[in-house]
C-alpha positions in Angstrom: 129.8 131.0 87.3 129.3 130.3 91.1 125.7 129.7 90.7 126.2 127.5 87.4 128.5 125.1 89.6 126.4 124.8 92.8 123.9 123.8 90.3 125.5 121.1 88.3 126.5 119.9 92.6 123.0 120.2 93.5 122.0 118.2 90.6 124.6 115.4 91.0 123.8 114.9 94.7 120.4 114.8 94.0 120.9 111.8 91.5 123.5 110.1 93.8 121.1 109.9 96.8 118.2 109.2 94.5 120.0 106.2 93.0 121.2 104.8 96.8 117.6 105.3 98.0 116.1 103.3 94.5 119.3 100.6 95.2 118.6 100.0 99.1 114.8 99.7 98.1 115.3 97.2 95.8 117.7 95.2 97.9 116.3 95.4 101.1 115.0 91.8 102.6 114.1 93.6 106.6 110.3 94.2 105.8 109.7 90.8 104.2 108.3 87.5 106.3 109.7 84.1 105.2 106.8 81.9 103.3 106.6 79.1 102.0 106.5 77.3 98.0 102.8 76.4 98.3 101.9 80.1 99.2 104.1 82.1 96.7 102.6 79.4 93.9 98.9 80.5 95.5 99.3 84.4 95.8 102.0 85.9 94.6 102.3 88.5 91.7 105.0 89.3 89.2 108.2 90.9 90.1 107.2 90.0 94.1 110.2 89.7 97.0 110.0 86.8 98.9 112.1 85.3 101.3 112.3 81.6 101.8 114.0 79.6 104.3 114.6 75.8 103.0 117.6 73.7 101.2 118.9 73.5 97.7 118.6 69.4 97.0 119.5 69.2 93.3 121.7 70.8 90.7 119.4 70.3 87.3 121.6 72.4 84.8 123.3 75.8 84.2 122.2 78.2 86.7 119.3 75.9 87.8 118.8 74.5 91.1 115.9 72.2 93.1 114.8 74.2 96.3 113.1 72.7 98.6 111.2 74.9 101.3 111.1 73.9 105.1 107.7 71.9 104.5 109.0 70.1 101.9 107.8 71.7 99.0 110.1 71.9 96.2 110.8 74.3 93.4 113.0 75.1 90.6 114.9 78.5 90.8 117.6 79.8 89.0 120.6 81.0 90.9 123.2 82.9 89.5 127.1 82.6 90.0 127.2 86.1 92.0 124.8 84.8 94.4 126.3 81.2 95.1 129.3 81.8 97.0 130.8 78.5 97.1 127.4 77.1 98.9 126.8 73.4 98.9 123.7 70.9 98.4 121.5 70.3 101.5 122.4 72.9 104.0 119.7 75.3 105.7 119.9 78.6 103.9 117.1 81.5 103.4 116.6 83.4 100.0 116.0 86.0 98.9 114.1 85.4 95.3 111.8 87.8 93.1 108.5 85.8 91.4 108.6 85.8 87.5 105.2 85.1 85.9 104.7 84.9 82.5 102.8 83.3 80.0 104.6 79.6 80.3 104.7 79.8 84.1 106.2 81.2 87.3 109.5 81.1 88.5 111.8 82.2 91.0 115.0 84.2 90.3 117.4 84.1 93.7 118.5 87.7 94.4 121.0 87.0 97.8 121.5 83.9 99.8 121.9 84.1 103.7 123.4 80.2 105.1 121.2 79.6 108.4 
């Protein structure tokens, strides 16, 4: 019985840390240089981090804003409600945004927002 239950531990902390190491992965911006519009647009690949540093400039529906980089390059990218934090129009932030190509484009879906 003593062996059954350090088993079923083992097995739970093994899924536990697993799922912290697959969550930290996923959600961690450290190893990633800011870019720019023009270059993600050029060379980037589906399901791609990037961080950008720039200003949302328009609200165009829903969960869509207008983001326009620090070289003045602008973008739509959809931002959702868990993400906005009461942020305004036109003030320096950097994102956090992962690319999403498919077959009528690419876009960019905002994972975290850092104000700068």
């Amino acid at each position: 019985m003593k062996k059954l239950l350090i088993a079923i531990l083992s097995v739970l902390i093994i899924c536990v840390v697993g799922s912290a190491a697959v969550f930290a992965a996923r959600h961690n911006s450290g190893n990633i240089q800011p870019t720019t519009i023009a270059e993600i647009q050029k060379n980037s690949y589906d399901d791609q981090r990037v961080l950008i540093e720039g200003q949302f400039t328009k609200h165009v529906y829903d969960d869509i804003f207008t983001f326009q980089d620090n070289n003045g390059t602008e973008m739509n990218v959809e931002v959702d409600d868990d993400c906005w934090f009461n942020l305004e129009l036109n003030v320096p932030v950097q994102i956090l945004a992962e690319v999403d190509k498919d077959w009528h484009g690419m876009d960019l879906d905002v994972k975290g927002i850092k104000k700068l």
